[in-house]
C-alpha positions in Angstrom: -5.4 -18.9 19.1 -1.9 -17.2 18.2 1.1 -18.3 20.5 4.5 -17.9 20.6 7.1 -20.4 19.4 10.4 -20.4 20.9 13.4 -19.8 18.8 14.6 -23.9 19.4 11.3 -24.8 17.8 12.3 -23.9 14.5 11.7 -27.0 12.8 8.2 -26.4 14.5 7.9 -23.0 12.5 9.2 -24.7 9.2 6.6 -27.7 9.5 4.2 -24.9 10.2 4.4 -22.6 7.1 4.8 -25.9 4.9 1.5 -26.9 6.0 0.1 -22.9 5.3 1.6 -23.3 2.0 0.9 -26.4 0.6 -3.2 -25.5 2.1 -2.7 -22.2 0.1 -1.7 -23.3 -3.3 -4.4 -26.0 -3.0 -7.0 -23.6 -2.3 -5.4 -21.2 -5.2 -6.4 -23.8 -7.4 -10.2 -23.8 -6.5 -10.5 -19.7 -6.2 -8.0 -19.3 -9.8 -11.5 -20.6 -11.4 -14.4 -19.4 -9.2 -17.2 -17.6 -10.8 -17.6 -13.5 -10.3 -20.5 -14.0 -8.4 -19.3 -16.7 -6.4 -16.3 -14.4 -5.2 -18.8 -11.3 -4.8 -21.2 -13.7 -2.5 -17.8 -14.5 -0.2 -16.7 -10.9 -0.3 -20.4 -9.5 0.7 -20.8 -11.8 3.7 -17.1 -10.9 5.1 -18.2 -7.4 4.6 -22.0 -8.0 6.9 -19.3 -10.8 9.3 -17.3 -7.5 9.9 -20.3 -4.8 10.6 -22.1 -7.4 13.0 -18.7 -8.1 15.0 -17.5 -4.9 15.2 -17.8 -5.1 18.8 -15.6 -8.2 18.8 -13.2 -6.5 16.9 -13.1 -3.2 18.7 -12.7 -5.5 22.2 -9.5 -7.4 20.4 -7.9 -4.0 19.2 -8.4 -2.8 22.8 -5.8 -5.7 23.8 -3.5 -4.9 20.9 -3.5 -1.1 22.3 -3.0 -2.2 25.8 0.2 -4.3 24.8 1.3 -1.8 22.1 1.4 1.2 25.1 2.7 -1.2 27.4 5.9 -2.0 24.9 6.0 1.7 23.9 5.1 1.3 20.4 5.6 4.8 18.4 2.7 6.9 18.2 2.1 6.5 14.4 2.2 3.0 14.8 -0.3 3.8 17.7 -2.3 5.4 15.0 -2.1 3.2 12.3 -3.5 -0.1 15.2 -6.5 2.2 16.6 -9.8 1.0 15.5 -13.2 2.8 16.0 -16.9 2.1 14.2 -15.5 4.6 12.1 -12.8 2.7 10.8 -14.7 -0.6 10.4 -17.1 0.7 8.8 -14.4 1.6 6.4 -13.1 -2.0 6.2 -16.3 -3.3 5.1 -16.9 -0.5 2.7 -13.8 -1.1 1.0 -15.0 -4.8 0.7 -18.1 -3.7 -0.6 -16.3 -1.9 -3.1 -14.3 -4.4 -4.6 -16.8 -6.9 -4.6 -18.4 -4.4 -7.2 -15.2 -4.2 -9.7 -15.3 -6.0 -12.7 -13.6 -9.8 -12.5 -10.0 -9.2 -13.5 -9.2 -12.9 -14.2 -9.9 -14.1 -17.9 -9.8 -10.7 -19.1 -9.0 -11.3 -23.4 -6.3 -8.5 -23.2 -5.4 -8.7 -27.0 -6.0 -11.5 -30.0 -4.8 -11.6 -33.2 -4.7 -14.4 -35.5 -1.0 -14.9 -37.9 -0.9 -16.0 -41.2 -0.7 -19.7 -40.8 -3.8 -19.5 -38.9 -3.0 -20.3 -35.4 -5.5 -18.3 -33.4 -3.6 -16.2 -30.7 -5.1 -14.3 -27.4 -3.5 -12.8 -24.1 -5.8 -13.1 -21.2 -5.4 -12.5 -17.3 -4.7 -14.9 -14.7 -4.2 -15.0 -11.1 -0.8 -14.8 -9.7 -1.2 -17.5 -7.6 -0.6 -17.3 -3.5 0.8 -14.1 -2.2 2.3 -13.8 1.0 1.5 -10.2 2.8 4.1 -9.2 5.6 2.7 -6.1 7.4 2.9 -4.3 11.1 0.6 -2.3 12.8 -2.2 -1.5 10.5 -5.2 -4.5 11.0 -7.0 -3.0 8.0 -4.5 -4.2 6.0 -6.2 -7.7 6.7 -9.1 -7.2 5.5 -8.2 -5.0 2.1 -5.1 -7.8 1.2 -7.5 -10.5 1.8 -10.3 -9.0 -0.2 -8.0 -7.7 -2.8 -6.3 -11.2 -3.1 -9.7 -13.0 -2.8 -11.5 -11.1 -5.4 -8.4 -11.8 -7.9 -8.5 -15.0 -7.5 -5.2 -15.7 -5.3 -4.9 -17.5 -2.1 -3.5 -15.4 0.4 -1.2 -16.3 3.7 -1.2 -13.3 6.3 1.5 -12.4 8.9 0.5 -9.7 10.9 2.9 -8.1 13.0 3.0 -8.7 16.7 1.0 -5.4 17.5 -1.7 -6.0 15.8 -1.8 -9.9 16.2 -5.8 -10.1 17.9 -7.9 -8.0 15.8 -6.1 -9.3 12.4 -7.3 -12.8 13.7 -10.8 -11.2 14.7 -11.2 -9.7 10.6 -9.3 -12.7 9.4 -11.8 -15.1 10.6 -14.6 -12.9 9.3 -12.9 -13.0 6.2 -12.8 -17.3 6.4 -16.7 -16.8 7.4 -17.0 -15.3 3.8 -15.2 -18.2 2.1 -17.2 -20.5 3.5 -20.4 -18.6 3.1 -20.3 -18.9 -0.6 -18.1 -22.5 -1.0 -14.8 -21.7 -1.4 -11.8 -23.1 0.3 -10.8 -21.4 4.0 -7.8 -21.5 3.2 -7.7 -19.1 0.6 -7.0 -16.3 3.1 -4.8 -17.7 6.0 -3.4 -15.8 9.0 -0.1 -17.1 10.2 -0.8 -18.2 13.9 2.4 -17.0 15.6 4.7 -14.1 16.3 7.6 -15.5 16.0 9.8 -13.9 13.3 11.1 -17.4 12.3 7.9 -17.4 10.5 8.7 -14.4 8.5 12.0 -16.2 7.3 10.2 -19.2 6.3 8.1 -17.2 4.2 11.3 -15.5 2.4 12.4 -18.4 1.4 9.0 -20.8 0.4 9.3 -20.6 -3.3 7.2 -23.8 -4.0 4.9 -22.4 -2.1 4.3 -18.6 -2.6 4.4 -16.5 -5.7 5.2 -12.9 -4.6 5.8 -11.0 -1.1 4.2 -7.9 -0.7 5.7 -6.0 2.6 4.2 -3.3 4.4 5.2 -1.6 7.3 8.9 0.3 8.3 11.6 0.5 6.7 13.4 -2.6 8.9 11.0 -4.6 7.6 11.2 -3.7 4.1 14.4 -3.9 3.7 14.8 -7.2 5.3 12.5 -8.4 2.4 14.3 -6.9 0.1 17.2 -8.5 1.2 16.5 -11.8 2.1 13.9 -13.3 0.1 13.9 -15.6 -2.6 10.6 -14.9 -3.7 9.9 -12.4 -5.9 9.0 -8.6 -3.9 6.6 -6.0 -4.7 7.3 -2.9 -2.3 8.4 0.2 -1.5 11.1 1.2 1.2 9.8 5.2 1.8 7.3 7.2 1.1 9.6 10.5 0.6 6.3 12.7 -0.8 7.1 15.7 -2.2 4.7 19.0 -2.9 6.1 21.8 -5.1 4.9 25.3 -5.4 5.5 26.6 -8.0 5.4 30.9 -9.2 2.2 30.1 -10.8 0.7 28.5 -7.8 -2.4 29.9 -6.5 -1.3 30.7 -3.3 -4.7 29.8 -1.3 -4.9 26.3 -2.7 -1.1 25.7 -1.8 -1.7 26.2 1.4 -4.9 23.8 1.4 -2.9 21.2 -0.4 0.3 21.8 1.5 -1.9 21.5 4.7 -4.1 18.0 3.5 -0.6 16.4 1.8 1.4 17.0 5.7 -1.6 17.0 8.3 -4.5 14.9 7.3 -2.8 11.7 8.2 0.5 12.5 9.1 1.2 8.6 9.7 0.6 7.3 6.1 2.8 6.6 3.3 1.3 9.3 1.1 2.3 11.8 3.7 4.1 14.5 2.3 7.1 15.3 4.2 9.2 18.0 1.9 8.0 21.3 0.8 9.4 22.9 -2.2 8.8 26.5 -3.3 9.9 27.9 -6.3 12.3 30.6 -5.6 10.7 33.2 -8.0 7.5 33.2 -5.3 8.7 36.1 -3.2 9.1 36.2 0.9 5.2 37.1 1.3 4.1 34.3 -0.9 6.4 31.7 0.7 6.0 33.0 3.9 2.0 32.6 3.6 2.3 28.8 2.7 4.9 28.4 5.7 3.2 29.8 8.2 -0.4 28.2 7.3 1.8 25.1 8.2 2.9 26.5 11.5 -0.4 27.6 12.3 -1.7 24.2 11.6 0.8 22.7 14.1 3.2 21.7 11.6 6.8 21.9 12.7 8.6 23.6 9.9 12.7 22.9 9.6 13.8 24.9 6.4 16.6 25.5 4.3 18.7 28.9 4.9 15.9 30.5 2.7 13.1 29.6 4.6 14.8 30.2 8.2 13.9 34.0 7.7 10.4 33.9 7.0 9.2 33.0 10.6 10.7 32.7 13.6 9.1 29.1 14.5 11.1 27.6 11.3 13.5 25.4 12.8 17.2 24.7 10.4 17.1 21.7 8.0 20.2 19.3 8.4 21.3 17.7 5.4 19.6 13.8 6.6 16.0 16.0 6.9 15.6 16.0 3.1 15.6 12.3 3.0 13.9 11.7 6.3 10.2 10.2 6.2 8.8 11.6 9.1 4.8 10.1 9.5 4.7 12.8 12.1 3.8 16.5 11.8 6.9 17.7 10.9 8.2 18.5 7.1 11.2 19.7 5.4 10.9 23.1 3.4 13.6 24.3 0.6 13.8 26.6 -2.2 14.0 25.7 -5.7 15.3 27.1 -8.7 11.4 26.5 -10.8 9.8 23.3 -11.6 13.7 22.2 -12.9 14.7 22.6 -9.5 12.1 20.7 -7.9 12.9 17.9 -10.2 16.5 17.9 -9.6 15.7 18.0 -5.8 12.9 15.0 -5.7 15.5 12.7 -8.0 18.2 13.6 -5.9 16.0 12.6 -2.5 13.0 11.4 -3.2 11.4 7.8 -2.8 9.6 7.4 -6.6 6.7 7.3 -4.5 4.1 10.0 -5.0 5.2 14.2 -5.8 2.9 16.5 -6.3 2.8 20.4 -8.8 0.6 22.4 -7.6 0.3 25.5 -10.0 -2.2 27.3 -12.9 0.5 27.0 -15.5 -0.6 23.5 -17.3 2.8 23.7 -19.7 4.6 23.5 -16.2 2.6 21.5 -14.8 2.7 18.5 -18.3 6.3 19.4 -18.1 6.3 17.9 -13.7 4.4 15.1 -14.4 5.8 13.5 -17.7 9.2 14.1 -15.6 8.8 12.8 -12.4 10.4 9.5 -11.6 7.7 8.4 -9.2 4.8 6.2 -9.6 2.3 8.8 -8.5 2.5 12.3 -10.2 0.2 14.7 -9.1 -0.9 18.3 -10.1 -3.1 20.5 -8.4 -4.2 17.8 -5.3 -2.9 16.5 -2.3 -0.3 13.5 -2.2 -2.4 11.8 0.5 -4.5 10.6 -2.5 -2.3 7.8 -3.5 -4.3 5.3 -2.4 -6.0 2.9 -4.1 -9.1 3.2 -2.7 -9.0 7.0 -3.8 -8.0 5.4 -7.6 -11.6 3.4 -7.6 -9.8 0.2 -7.2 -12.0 -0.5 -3.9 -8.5 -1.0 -1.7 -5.0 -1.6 -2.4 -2.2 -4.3 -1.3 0.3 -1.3 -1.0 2.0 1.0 -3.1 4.5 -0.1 -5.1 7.8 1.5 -6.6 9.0 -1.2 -8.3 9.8 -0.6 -11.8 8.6 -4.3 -13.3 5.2 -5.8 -13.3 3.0 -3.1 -11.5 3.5 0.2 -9.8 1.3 2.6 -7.8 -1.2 1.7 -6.3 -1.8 -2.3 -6.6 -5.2 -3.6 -7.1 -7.0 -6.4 -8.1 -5.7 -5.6 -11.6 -2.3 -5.4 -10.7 -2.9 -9.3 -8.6 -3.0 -10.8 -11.8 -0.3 -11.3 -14.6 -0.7 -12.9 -18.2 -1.3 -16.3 -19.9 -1.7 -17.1 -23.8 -3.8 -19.3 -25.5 -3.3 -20.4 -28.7 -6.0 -22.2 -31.1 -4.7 -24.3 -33.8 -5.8 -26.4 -36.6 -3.2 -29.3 -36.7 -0.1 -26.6 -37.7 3.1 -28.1 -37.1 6.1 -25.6 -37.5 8.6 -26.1 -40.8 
């Protein structure tokens, strides 16, 4: 059962997370060689664990609801916490999914053999243990632990405080899994308190863990960022861009403009700027504008915007970098696709931009030039997911610019041995 540890019980904490660790890397040992079909047998039974105890699960995020109302929680991070059947069943989907993919560990990525004869190949291991700070969002237990599980990593789960019951409820359906198919427990691991000293311990447990991955606000984030000595793979924003451009068709803009904003307005692949190119003219903008307005979407626009409907609301200069996760977006005009470009460098995250337009020079020209890890033409932003990608789920997105960006998969979980096969050669 979770409990809180007062702030004087530090060493408590310390002693704590030692003990997750050193459990972790043991049991990263065992999974770093388990058979495909071992993993898929621990992945399918945490998949039927979380179908037949959704009711157990749906009872814990009923607590976590009741506490996060009673603390005044934001409504996105309302959104992101609320469980139905629905959303379960997408849990378990997602963990039927990856245990589909192909095995990403002992994957020959290259071989070549050099003149003296030493035989030389590049294959894929596991990382190792990964350590997964998140907040509101329990599904991130389940799709981190699968994700982690399935590429052969031992994972060690903090939870935020919100969301603390039902991430034990899928966590320990998770364990059932391991256990189900004779692999260590302690190959997924929840962290059994809320204290934050438990975050810091993480930060700084280098023996121990191999790489943070962070999701949630960007407090959080950028605490990680900052404080940790182990290795981070994150992003801070998710500043999502959609640009019309003059050879947009105007009816899909607005469907894409509408999905991108509205779908999930809570999500990182939200888009919260709207860029139009300013050879569209007034009737053109105006129609993608207003399908916003008419879809609820509060609209705060630049001074060429401000004139096409009287709902539009004045941008200040912090809206253009502002990530709202609520249904509210930024709209400006552009000078053409060179415009747009200059505007999403100049504000945007590196996250996930999208063209939408029938000209494909344009459109070639937008995605070979846009700095972020998700370039999109003709479709809505809110596809960056990795679910969406066929990679079953995702860890997070990530913006980094060294070992792996996007969407971060089972794939992206694993980094690079080599093995070379000799004959006696010594080196002259």
């Amino acid at each position: 059962m979770t409990r809180t540890v007062r702030r004087e019980d530090a060493r408590t904490i310390a002693d704590m997370m030692e003990d997750l660790g050193h459990a972790a890397r043991q049991a990263a040992g065992v999974l770093a060689h388990a058979p495909d079909a071992q993993k898929r047998r621990a992945l399918d039974f945490a998949a039927t664990s979380l179908r037949d105890d959704r009711d157990d699960i749906l009872a814990a995020n009923l607590i976590d609801l009741e506490n996060a109302r009673a603390a005044n929680i934001p409504a996105p991070m309302l959104e992101r916490l609320t469980l139905d059947h629905s959303r379960i069943e997408s849990m378990a989907a997602a963990l039927d999914a990856v245990a589909q993919l192909d095995d990403p560990v002992g994957r020959e990525q290259a071989r070549w053999s050099r003149p003296n004869g030493l035989d030389i190949a590049r294959v894929s291991v596991p990382l190792g243990v990964i350590g997964i700070i998140y907040e509101s969002r329990p599904n991130v237990t389940a799709d981190a632990g699968a994700l982690c599980l399935k590429s052969g990593n031992a994972a060690i789960l903090r939870g935020g405080s919100e969301s603390v019951a039902t991430s034990h409820v899928i966590a320990r359906c998770l364990r059932e899994g391991l256990a189900s198919a004779d692999l260590p427990e302690d190959a997924i691991q929840m962290v059994p308190v809320t204290d934050r000293a438990a975050v810091g311990e993480m930060l700084t447990m280098t023996r121990w863990i191999d790489i943070i991955v962070p999701r949630g606000g960007p407090s959080l984030v950028e605490r990680v960022q900052r404080e940790s000595r182990v290795p981070v793979l994150a992003h801070l924003v998710g500043l999502c861009h959609v640009y019309v451009d003059a050879d947009a068709d105007l009816d899909m803009a607005c469907n894409i403009a509408i999905n991108a904003k509205m779908r999930r307005t809570s999500i990182c692949g939200a888009a919260e700027t709207l860029l139009l190119d300013s050879s569209l003219d007034d009737a053109g903008r105006r129609t993608v504008v207003q399908a916003l307005l008419d879809h609820g979407c509060e609209v705060r626009g630049d001074r060429s915007t401000e004139p096409l409907d009287p709902r539009v609301k004045p941008a200040s200069a912090n809206d253009w970098s502002t990530e709202y996760l609520d249904a509210v977006i930024s709209v400006a005009c552009v000078n053409g696709v060179v415009g747009a470009l200059e505007h999403i460098k100049r504000h945007g995250s590196e996250h996930t931009d999208s063209i939408v337009t029938e000209n494909e020079s344009v459109a070639e020209y937008f995605l070979a030039r846009t700095p972020s890890a998700i370039a999109v033409w003709n479709a809505s932003t809110q596809f960056a997911d990795g679910g969406e990608f066929g990679m079953g789920a995702e860890i997070g997105i990530s913006t980094n610019r060294l070992h792996a960006r996007g969407p971060v998969g089972v794939e992206q979980l694993t980094t690079m041995k080599y093995i070379v096969r000799g004959s006696g050669q010594t080196r002259p």
